[in-house]
C-alpha positions as CSV (number, residue, x, y, z in Angstrom):
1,X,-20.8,0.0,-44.9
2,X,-23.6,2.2,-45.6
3,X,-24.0,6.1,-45.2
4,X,-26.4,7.8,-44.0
5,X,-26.9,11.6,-44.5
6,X,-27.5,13.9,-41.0
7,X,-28.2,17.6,-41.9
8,X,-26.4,20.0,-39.1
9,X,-25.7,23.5,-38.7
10,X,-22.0,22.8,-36.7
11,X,-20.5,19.8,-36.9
12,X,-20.0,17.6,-34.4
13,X,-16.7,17.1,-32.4
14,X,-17.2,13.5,-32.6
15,X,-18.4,12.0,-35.6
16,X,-20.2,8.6,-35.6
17,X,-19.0,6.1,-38.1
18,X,-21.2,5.5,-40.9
19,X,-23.1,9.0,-40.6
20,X,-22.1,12.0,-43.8
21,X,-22.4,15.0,-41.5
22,X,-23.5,17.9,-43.9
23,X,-23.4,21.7,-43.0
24,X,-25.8,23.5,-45.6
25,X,-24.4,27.1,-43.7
26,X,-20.7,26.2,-44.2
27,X,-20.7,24.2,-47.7
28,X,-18.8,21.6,-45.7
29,X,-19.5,17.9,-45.2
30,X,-17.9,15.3,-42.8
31,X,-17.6,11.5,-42.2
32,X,-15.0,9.2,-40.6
33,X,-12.8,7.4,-42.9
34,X,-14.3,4.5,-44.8
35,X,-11.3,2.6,-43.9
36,X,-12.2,2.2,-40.3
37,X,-8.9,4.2,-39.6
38,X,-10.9,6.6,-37.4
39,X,-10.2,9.4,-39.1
40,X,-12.0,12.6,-39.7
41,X,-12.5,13.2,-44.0
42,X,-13.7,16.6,-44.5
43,X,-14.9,17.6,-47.9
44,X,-15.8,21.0,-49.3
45,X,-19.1,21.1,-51.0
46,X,-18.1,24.0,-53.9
47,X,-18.3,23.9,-57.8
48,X,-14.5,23.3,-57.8
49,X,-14.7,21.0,-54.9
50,X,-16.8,18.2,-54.7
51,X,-21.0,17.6,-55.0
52,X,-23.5,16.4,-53.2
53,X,-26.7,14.6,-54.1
54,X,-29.4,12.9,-52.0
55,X,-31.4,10.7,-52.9
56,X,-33.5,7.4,-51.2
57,X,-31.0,5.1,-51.6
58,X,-28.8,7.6,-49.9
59,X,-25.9,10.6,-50.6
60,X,-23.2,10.9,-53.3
61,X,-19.9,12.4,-53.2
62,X,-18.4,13.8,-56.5
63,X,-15.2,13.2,-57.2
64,X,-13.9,10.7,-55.3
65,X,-12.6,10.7,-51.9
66,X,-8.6,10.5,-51.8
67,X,-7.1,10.6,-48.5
68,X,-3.6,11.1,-49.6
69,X,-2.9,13.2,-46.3
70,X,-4.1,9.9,-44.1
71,X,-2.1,7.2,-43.0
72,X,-4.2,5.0,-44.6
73,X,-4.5,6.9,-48.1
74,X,-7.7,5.1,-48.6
75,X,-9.6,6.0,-51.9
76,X,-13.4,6.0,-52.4
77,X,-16.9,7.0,-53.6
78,X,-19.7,7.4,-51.9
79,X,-22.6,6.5,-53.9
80,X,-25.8,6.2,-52.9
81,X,-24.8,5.9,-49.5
82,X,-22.3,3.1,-50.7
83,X,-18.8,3.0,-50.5
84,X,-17.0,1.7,-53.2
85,X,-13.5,1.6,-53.2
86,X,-11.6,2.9,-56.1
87,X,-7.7,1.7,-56.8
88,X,-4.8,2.8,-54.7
89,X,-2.6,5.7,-56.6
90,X,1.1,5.8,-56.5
91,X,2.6,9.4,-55.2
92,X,3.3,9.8,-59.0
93,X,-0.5,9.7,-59.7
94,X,-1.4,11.2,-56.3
95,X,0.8,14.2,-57.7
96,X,-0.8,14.7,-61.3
97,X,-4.3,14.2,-59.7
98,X,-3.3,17.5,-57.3
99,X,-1.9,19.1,-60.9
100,X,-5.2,18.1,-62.7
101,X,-7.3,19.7,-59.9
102,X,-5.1,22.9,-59.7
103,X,-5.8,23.6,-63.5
104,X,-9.2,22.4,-63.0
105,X,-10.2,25.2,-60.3
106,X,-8.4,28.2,-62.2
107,X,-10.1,27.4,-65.4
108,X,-13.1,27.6,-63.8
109,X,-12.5,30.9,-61.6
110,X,-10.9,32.6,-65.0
111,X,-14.0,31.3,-66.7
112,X,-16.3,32.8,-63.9
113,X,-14.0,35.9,-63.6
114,X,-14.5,36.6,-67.2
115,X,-18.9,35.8,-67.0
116,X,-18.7,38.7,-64.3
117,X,-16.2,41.1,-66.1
118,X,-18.6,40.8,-69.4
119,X,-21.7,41.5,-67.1
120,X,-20.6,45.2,-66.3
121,X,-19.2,45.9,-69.2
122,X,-23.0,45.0,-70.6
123,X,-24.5,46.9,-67.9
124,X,-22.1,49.9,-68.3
125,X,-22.9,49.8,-72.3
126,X,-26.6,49.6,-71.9
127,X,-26.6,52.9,-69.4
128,X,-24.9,54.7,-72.0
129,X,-26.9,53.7,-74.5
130,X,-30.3,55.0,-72.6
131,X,-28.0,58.2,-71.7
132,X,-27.5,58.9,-75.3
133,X,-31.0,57.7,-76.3
């Protein structure tokens, strides 16, 4: 199957197979499962979730797509509009994936939190300095 990208403000309540339904507003996108199970997959598009590109061959999804919450717990990249199917994960891996992405997302908001707490104390530090200058 190939995906094709359709830019849309809301997205629809009924999603055609085969279509990656991206909300630019909402940093959300949306497609049926790959699996044919019917499914709706929706995927945040955030630093600590996953990334988009487009390109002429078609759009990317980074990571990969686990549907652990699905019946069908299919597993997947979309890649240049291509799906390639990645291997199954036991509940074992399933649960150190979750782990893995937990730690992932707090290092990256302490990381951030830490950019931003620097920031003022630099801009509180450099009024001072002009104060006293």
């Amino acid at each position: 199957m190939k995906m094709k990208i359709e830019y849309v403000h809301y997205m629809p309540k009924i999603l055609e197979n085969g279509v990656l339904y991206v909300s630019q507003e909402f940093n959300t996108a949306a497609h049926l499962c790959a699996c044919g199970c019917g499914e709706k997959v929706r995927t945040p598009l955030t630093p600590t979730e996953w990334q988009l590109t487009n390109s002429e061959q078609g759009p990317s999804l980074k990571p990969s797509i686990g549907n652990w919450q699905l019946r069908c717990k299919s597993h997947y990249w979309i890649a240049n509009g291509n799906i390639l199917w990645a291997s199954e994960w036991t509940s074992a891996e399933i649960e150190e994936g979750r782990k893995f992405e937990q730690l992932r997302r707090r290092s990256y908001f302490r990381e951030h939190e830490q950019n931003v707490h620097v920031t003022i104390f630099e801009k509180i530090w450099q009024r001072i300095k002009r104060w006293l200058s």
